[in-house]
Structures are given as structure tokens and as C-alpha cells.
C-alpha positions as CSV (number, residue, x, y, z in Angstrom):
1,X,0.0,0.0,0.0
2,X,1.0,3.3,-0.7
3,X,-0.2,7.0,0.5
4,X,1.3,10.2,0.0
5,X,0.3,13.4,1.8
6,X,-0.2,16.6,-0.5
7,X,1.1,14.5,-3.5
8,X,-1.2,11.4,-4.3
9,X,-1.7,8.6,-2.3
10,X,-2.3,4.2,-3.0
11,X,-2.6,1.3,-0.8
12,X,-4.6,-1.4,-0.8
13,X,-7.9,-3.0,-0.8
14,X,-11.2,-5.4,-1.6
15,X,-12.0,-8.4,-1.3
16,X,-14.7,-11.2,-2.0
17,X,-17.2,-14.0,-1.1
18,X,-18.9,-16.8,-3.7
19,X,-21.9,-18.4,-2.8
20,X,-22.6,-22.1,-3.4
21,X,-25.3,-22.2,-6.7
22,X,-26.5,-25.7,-4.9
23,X,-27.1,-27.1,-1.8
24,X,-25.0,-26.5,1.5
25,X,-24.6,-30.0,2.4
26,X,-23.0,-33.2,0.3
27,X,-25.1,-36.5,0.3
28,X,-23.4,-37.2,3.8
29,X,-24.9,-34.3,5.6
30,X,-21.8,-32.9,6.1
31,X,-20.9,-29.3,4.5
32,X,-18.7,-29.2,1.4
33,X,-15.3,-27.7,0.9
34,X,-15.4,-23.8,-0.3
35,X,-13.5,-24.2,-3.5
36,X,-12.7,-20.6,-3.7
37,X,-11.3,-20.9,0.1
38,X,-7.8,-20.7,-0.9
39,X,-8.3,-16.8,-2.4
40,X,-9.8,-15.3,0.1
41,X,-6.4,-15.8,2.6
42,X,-5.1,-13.1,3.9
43,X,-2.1,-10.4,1.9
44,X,1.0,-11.9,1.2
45,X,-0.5,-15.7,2.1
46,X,0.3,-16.9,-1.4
47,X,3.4,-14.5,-2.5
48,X,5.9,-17.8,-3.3
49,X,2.4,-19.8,-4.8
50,X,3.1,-16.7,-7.3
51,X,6.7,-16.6,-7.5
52,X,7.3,-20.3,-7.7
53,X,6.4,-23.7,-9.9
54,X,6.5,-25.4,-6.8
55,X,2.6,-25.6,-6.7
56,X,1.0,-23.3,-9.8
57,X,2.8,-23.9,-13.1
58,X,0.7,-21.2,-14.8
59,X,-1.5,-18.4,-13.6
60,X,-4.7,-16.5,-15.4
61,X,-5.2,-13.0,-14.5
62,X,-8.8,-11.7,-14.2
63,X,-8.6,-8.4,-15.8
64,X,-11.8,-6.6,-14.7
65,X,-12.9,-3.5,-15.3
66,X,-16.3,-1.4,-15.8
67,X,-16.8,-0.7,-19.3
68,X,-14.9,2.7,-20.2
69,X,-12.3,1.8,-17.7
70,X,-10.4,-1.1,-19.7
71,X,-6.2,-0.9,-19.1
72,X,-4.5,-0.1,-22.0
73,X,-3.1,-2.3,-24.4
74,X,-0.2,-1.4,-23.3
75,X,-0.5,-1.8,-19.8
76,X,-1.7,-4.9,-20.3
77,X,1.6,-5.8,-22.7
78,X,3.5,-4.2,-19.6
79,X,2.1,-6.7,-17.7
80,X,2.8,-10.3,-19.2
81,X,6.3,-8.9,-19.6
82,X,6.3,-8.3,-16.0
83,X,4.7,-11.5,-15.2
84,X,7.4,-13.4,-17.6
85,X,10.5,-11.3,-16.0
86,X,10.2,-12.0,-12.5
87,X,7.4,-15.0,-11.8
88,X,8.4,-18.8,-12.3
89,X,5.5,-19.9,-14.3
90,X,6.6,-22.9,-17.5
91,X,3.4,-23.1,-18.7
92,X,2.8,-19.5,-19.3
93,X,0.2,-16.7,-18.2
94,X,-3.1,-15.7,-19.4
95,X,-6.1,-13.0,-19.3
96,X,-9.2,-13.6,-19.1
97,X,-11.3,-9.9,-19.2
98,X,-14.9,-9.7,-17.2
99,X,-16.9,-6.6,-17.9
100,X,-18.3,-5.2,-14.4
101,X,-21.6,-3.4,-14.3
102,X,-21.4,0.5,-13.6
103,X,-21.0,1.1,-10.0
104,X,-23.6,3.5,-8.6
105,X,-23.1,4.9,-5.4
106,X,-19.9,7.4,-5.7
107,X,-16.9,6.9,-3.9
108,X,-16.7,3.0,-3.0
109,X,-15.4,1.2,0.2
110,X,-13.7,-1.9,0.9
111,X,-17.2,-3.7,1.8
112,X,-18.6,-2.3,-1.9
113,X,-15.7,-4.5,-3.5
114,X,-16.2,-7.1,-1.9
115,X,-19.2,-7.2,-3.1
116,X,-18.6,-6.5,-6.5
117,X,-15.9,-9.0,-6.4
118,X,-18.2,-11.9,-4.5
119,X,-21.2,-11.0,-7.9
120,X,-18.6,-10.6,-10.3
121,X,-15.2,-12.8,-10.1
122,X,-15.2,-16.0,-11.9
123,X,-11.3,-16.7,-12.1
124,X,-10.1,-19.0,-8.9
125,X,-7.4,-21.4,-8.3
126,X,-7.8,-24.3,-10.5
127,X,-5.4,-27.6,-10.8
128,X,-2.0,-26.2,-10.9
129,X,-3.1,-23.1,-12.3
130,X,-3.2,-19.5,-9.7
131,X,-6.4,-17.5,-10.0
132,X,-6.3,-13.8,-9.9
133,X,-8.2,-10.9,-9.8
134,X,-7.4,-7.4,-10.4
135,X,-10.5,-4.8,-11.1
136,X,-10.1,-1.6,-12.8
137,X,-12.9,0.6,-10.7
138,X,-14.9,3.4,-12.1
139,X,-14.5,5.4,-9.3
140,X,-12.3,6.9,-6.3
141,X,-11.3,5.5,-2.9
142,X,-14.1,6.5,-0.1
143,X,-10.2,6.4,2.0
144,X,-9.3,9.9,-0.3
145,X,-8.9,12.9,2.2
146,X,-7.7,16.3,0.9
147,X,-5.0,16.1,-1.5
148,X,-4.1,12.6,-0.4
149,X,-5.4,10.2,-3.0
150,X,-5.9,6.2,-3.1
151,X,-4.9,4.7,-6.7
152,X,-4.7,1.0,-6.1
153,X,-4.7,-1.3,-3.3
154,X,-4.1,-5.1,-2.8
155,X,-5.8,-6.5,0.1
156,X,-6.2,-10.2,-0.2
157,X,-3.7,-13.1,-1.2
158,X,-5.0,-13.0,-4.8
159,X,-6.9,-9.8,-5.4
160,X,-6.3,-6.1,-6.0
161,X,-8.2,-3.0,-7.4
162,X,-7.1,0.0,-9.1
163,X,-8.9,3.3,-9.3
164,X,-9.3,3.8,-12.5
165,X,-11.2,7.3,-11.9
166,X,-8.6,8.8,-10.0
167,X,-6.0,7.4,-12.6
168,X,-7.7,9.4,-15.5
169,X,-7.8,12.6,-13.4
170,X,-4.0,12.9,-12.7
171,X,-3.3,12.1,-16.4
172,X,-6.0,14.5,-17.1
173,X,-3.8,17.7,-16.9
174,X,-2.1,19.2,-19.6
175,X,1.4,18.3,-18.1
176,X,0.1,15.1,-16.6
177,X,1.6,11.6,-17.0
178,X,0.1,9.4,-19.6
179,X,-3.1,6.9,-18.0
180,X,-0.6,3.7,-19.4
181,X,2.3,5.0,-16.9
182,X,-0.4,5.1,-14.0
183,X,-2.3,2.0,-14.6
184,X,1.5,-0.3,-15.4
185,X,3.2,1.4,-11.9
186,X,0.0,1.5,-9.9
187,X,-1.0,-2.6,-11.1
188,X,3.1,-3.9,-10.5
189,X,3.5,-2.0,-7.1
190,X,-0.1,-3.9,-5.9
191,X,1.1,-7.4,-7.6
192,X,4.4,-6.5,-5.7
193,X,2.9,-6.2,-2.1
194,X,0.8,-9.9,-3.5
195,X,4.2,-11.1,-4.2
196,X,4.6,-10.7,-0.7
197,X,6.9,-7.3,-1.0
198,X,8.4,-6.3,1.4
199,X,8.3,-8.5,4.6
200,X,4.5,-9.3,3.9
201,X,5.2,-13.3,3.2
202,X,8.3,-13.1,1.2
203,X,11.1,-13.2,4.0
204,X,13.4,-10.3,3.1
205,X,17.1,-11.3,2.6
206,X,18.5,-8.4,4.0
207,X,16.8,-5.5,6.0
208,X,15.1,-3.0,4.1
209,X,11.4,-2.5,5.2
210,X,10.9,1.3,5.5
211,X,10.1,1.8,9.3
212,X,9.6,5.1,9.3
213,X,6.9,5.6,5.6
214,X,4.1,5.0,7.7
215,X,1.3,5.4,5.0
216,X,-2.2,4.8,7.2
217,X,-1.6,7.2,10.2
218,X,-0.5,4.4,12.2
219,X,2.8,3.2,13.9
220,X,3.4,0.2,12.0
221,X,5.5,-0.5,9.3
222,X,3.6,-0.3,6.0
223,X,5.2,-3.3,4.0
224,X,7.2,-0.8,1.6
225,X,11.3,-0.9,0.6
226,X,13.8,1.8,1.9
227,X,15.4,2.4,-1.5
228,X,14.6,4.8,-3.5
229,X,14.7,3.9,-6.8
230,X,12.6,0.9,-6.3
231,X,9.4,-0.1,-7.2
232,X,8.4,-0.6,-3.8
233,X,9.3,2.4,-2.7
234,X,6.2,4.3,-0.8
235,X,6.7,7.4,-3.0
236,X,7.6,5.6,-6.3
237,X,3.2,5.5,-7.2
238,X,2.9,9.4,-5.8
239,X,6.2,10.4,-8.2
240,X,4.5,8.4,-11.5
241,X,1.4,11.1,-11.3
242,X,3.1,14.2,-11.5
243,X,4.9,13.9,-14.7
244,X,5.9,11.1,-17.7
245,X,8.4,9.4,-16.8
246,X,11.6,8.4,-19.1
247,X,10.9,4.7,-17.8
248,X,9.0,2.8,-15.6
249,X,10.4,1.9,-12.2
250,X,11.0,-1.8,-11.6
251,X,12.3,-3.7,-8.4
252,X,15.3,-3.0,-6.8
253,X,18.3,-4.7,-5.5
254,X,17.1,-5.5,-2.3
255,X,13.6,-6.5,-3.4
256,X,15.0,-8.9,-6.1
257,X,17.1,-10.6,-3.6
258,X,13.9,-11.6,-1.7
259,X,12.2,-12.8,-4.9
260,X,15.0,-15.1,-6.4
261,X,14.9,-16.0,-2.8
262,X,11.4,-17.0,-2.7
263,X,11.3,-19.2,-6.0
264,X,10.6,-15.9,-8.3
265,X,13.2,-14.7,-11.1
């Protein structure tokens, strides 16, 4: 999660609940399994599931998103290469897009996506194949305050959102970075914090959880890395919306440590 003060802000968020479409109990009496259990686990739960083969040889993203709000082609393309550079997955990654319904009532809270998520997400874990879910919202954070904004969060072991309506008003401006820069650095910082980043279920091989970038008003550490130029980096999402940049930011020495470490590339 990320927040800046007077610059932008992003952390993260949503969640979801599927309901049985059949009975409640087997032939035995006894209450069936929840197949769709093992994503709804708490952050960082499945971050080496993710960077590993060990137990999900290939992974389909759920790209949702209300209509108007699809990613880019390009963020999209920015993602598989991502995916490719850094997760060990042989038999490849796929998409798989779900239009969501128009949300209706403004700013939305974490209860509102779980919702949306519970009536909408049909991607889950499957065989040896990881299920995820990212949504691409039509509106802001109900968590915005003042000039400190919300632009994606990742809240559960497989699942993230990205506020796609606060996205398109800092690349609005005349001066403004493009909506591809936003959605690519706002979507890898999230899947970074589901890849367990940084000391969230990915054990860190050297020290460098930022104790002091305390993003939610609290005094705990808020999962992000001390340097600078990485992609983890609380102020790396806040930079991306004042300006294009020359590239995108990726991980950075310290965080790739703990992904090698962890069965990722």
C-alpha cells in the first residue's frame, strides 16, 4: 500500500465471497469444501504460490474492469512482460477480461468491492493453475482525504483494485503523465505487495522494510522498501502522477534478492 500526503496517495484494498449455486450440504450431511477458500487468505499468504512452480505452473489473470475503464493495451503488454520477468511460471500466463456493471453509489469502500468481487469474479485457483483478480474501478477510494489520493490497493492473497477514476484525473492535466504510466506502476507496485513485497510473506534477505513511511496514520511498518529507486518504494506510485516518466520503475536490488529467494526470477 501506498499514500502520500499533498502529492497522491495508494494502498490497498477489496476483497470477495462466492456463494454455493447448490445445496449446502453433500449427500453425507456434512458441508462441502469452499472451492474458492484458498483466495480469500489473507495479503501476502500466497506471495511464493506466485513466484514459484513449486505448486502453480501457470497463472490466469482476471482483468476486470467497468466498461470505459479497460487498461490499456499497453499496460496490459507491460504486464505479461512483468509477469514473464520475475514470476516462475513454465506453462505460461493468461487473461481472461470480465466486464463489471457500472458502479452507482460514488466513492466506494472496501465492503462495496467485496461485493462487486463476490457477484462478479469467476477466475479462482484451478489444478496447478493460480487464479487472480485485479479490477479496474470506475470510481475513487471512499479512504481519499484532501489532496491525499488512493490509486490502487491489494488486500487479499489473490486480489487487487485499481482506481481507474482517480487514474484518469491525474493524467488528465495538460502536463500530466500518460493513463498507461499510472495504470503499469499503480498494477506492478499492488502485484508487488501480492508477491509478498516487502516482509509481507516473502522473507526479506537483507533488511530493508521502510520503518519510518508509515502510510495509514499508524505506527506500524507499512510493508514498503527503503530504497529509493525501487518499485516498492512508498513514493515511487505518488512520483509516477506528477509527470511522464523516461521509464518505468521496476524492483530494486534488495527486493530482487527476496524474490530469487522465494522461488521468483
Amino acid at each position: 500500500m501506498i499514500l502520500q500526503k499533498i502529492t497522491p496517495y495508494f494502498t490497498l484494498l477489496f476483497a470477495f465471497l462466492i456463494l454455493s449455486c447448490s445445496s449446502d450440504t453433500n449427500n453425507s450431511g456434512t458441508t462441502p469444501p469452499d472451492p474458492t477458500a484458498a483466495n480469500r487468505q489473507s495479503l501476502g499468504a500466497s506471495a511464493r504460490a506466485f513466484l514459484s512452480a513449486e505448486e502453480f505452473t501457470s497463472m490466469n489473470v482476471e482483468i476486470a474492469y467497468v466498461d470505459g475503464f479497460r487498461p490499456s493495451e499497453n499496460t496490459l503488454n507491460n504486464l505479461r512482460s512483468f509477469f514473464t520477468a520475475r514470476l516462475n511460471k513454465p506453462g505460461g500466463v493468461r487473461f481472461t477480461e470480465t466486464v463489471v456493471p457500472a458502479t452507482t453509489v460514488g466513492a466506494l469502500n472496501r465492503d462495496e468491492y467485496v461485493e462487486i468481487e463476490n457477484d462478479n469474479r469467476t477466475v479462482f485457483n484451478e489444478g496447478s493453475e493460480l487464479g487472480v483478480w485485479v479490477f479496474f474501478a470506475d470510481q475513487n477510494s471512499e479512504s481519499d482525504e484532501g489532496n491525499s489520493r488512493i490509486l490502487g490497493t491489494a488486500y487479499r492473497n489473490t486480489s487487487c483494485i485499481i482506481f481507474g477514476e482517480t487514474l484518469r484525473e491525474f493524467s488528465r492535466g495538460i502536463t500530466g503523465p500518460s493513463l498507461t504510466q499510472l495504470e503499469t506502476i499503480t498494477t506492478e507496485h499492488e502485484f508487488g505487495h501480492l508477491f509478498g513485497l516487502v516482509n509481507l510473506g516473502t522473507e526479506m534477505v537483507r533488511d530493508h522494510e521502510d520503518e519510518t513511511a508509515d502510510d495509514d496514520g499508524g505506527a506500524t511498518p507499512n510493508k514498503h522498501c527503503d530504497q529509493e529507486n525501487c518499485l516498492m518504494y512508498f513514493q515511487t506510485v505518488a512520483d509516477a502522477t506528477s509527470t511522464d516518466m523516461s521509464g518505468l520503475p521496476t524492483f530494486g536490488e534488495f527486493c530482487l534478492e527476496d524474490l530469487r529467494a522465494n522461488g521468483g526470477k
